[in-house]
Each structure stands twice: as C-alpha cells, then as structure tokens.
C-alpha positions in Angstrom: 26.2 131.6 -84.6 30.2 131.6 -84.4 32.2 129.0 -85.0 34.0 126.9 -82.6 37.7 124.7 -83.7 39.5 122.5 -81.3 42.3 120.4 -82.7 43.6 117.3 -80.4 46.6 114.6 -81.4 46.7 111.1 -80.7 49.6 109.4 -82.3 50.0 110.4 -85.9 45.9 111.4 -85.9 45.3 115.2 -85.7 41.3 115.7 -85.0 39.8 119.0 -85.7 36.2 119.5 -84.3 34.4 122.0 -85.5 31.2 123.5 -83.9 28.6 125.8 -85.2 28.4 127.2 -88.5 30.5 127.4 -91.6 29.7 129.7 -93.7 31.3 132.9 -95.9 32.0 134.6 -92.4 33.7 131.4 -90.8 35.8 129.5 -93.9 38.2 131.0 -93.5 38.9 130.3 -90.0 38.3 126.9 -90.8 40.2 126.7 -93.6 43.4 127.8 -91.5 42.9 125.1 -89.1 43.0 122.4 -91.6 46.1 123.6 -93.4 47.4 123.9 -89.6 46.7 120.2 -88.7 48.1 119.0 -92.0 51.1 120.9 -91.2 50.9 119.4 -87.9 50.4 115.9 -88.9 53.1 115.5 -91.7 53.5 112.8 -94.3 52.1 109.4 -93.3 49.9 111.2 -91.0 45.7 111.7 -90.7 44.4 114.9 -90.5 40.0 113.8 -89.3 37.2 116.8 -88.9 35.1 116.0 -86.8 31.8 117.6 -88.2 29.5 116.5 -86.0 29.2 120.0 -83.9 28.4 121.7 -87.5 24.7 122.7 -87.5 24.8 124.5 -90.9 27.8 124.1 -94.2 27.3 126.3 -97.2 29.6 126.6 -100.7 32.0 128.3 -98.4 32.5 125.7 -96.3 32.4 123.2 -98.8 35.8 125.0 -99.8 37.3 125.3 -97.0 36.9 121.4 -96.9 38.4 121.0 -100.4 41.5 123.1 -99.7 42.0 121.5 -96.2 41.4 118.3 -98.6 44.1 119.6 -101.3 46.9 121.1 -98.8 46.6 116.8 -97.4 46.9 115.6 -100.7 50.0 117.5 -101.4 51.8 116.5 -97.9 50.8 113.0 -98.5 48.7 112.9 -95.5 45.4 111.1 -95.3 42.4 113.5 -94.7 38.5 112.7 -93.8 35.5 113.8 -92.6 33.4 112.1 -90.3 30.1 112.3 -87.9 28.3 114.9 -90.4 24.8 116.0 -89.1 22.5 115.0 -91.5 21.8 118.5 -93.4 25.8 119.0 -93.5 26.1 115.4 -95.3 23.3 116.3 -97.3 25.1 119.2 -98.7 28.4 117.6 -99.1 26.4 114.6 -101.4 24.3 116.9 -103.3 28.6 119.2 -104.7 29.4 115.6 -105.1 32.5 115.6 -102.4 31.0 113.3 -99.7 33.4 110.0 -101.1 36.6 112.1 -101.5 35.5 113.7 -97.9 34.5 111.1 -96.7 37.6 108.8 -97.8 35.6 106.6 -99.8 36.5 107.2 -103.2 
C-alpha cells in the first residue's frame, strides 16, 4: 500500500494527515512533510499528524516521527500526534515515544 499526505492550515495549526502505510519505502516521504509543515508553521506555531488513516508504522516510521518531532523542537513549534489506530499506538508505546508524541510528557 502507498502512502497518502495532505497538509491543511487553520490559524497557526498546520495538520498533516497521513494515510496508508509507513514504512522503510514511505519515511521518507513522510519525513519531508513534517519538516515542511514545521517550516510552515514557524515559532509559536503547532505542527498535528493526524495518524488516524495509518493502517501500519514500523522503526521507519517511528523515525520519521522523531525527526518531524526534533526539526519542531528546534523551531520552537509545538508538535503532536493524534487519532493513532490502535496497532500504530501500540507501536509507538511499546519504542517508548507515545508521551513525547503524543504531547504528554
């Protein structure tokens, strides 16, 4: 299965959706679309993914999380995940980055 992204902006909240799977063959695609909407949303902003359309996440998608994660950090904009199926959240609690995803921690 491919992978589907849509980014939308509301304000100073830039939602990317992603839908399908994310895996070695999609990160990267992924990946560039988070450090895209960071970029987008700029300091103060929120950068949300929308995960909900994501059937399957493997290590490689757990990185492309983190580095959309990291690029926030470093633009001081606020960054989560949200709407997880349940296998994706699964995954994401068993590498131990569901809070920091999540925005909990």
């Amino acid at each position: 299965m491919q992978l589907e992204i849509s980014t939308s902006q509301s304000d100073d909240i830039v939602v990317v959706r992603a839908t399908g799977e994310v895996d070695r063959d999609t990160a990267d695609e992924l990946s560039t679309a988070l450090t895209g909407a960071v970029a987008r949303s700029g300091p103060g902003g929120t950068v949300e993914v929308d995960l909900s359309g994501v059937s399957f996440l493997d290590s490689s998608g757990v990185g492309a999380l983190l580095t959309g994660h990291q690029s926030a950090d470093r633009s001081a904009v606020e960054f989560r995940v949200r709407d997880p199926q349940v296998t994706v959240r699964r995954v994401l609690e068993i590498t131990n980055v569901w809070d920091l995803l999540a925005g909990s921690s």
